[in-house]
C-alpha positions, -999 to +999 in steps of 0.1 A: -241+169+503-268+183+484-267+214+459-297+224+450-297+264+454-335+263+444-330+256+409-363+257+400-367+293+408-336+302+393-348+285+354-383+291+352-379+330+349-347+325+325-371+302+301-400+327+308-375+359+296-364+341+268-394+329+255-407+368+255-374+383+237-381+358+209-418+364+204-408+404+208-382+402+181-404+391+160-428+416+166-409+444+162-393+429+128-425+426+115-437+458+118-399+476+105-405+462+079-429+476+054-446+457+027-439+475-007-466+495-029-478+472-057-462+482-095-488+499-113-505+478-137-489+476-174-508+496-200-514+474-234-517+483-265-536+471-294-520+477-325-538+506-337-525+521-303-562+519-282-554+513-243-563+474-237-559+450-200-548+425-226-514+421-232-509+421-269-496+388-283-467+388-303-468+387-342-461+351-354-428+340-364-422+343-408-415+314-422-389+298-428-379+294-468-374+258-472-348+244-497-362+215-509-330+199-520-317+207-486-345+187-473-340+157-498-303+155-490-316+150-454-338+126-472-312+105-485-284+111-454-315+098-434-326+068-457-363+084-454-374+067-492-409+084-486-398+119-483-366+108-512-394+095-535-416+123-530-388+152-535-374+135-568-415+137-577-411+172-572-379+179-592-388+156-623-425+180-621-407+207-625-373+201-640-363+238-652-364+247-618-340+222-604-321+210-633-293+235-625-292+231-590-295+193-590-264+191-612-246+216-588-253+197-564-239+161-586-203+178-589-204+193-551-221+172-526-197+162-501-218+128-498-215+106-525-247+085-520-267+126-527-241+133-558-257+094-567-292+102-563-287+137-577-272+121-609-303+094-611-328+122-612-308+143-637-309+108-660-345+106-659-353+138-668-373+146-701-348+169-707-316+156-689-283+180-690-261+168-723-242+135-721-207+153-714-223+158-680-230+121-670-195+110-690-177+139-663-197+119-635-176+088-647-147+105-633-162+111-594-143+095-569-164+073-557-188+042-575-223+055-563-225+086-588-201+063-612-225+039-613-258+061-617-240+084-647-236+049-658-276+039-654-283+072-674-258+067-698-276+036-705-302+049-714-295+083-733-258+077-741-244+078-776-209+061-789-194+090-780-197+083-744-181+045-752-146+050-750-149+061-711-175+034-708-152+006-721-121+021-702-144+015-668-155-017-676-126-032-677-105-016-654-126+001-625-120-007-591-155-016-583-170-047-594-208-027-590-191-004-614-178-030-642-211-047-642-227-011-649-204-002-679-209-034-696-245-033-694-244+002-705-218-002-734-239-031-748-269-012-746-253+019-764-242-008-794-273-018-798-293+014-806 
């Protein structure tokens, strides 16, 4: 037994009516909906306060201050001897500006390879801070900045500065250290 209750009939108007409600649907979406009114255009204006199409561009950022001993602790921290050579250039060109700051920066540097390098530059100065300064340096904590107070001691200390001296070459720690402060002590008895 065949049931076929004319199905052909029966789908071609369902497909037909849906098809229609579809494309009607969209119709009538499109045209509730109505497109927006465009924003009016932006006035510029220049900076003497003249109307302009152009938007105005924005002044150009200051700049910033650089600290140059910032810069050559980054030096250093980095191992960048180009930029460390050129800074200590800088500071020995000018050494009443930096003097102060550069020994500041010997007693407080939380990196003892910049308190090293700070000390080195102070020692070649032409008019280095006194010798109590580098003797104090003796003291740091650790044997970079001992060693460089030693290297200018060496060359600007006095026998006042021996008794430290002697007390580090024989008993420091740091071989690098006891190596420095007999060099130094010899070359302080020989002047």
């Amino acid at each position: 037994m065949k049931f076929n209750c004319g199905a052909k009939s029966f789908w071609v108007p369902l497909i037909l009516t849906a098809g229609l409600s579809i494309v009607l649907a969209g119709y009538l979406s499109r045209s509730r909906t109505r497109p927006e009114p465009a924003p009016e255009p932006r006035v510029h204006r220049t900076p003497e306060g003249i109307p302009t199409n152009e938007p105005s561009k924005p002044p150009p950022p200051a700049p910033m201050a650089s600290d140059p001993l910032r810069e050559w602790a980054g030096a250093i921290q980095r191992r960048d001897e180009k930029a460390v050579l050129a800074a200590q250039a800088g500071f020995l060109g000018e050494e009443e500006k930096y003097r102060e700051p550069l020994v500041k920066t010997a007693k407080e540097h939380p990196d003892p390879r910049v308190r090293a390098f700070s000390v080195a530059v102070l020692g070649r100065m032409k008019t280095p801070p006194p010798e109590t300064f580098f003797v104090e340096r003796l003291g740091d904590a650790q044997e970079y900045p001992r060693t460089s107070a030693l290297q200018a001691l060496e060359r600007l200390g006095t026998t006042a500065c021996l008794g430290e001296v002697d007390r580090l070459a024989g008993a420091d720690p740091a071989e690098s250290v006891r190596a420095a402060a007999a060099k130094t002590a010899k070359a302080v008895r020989s002047r």
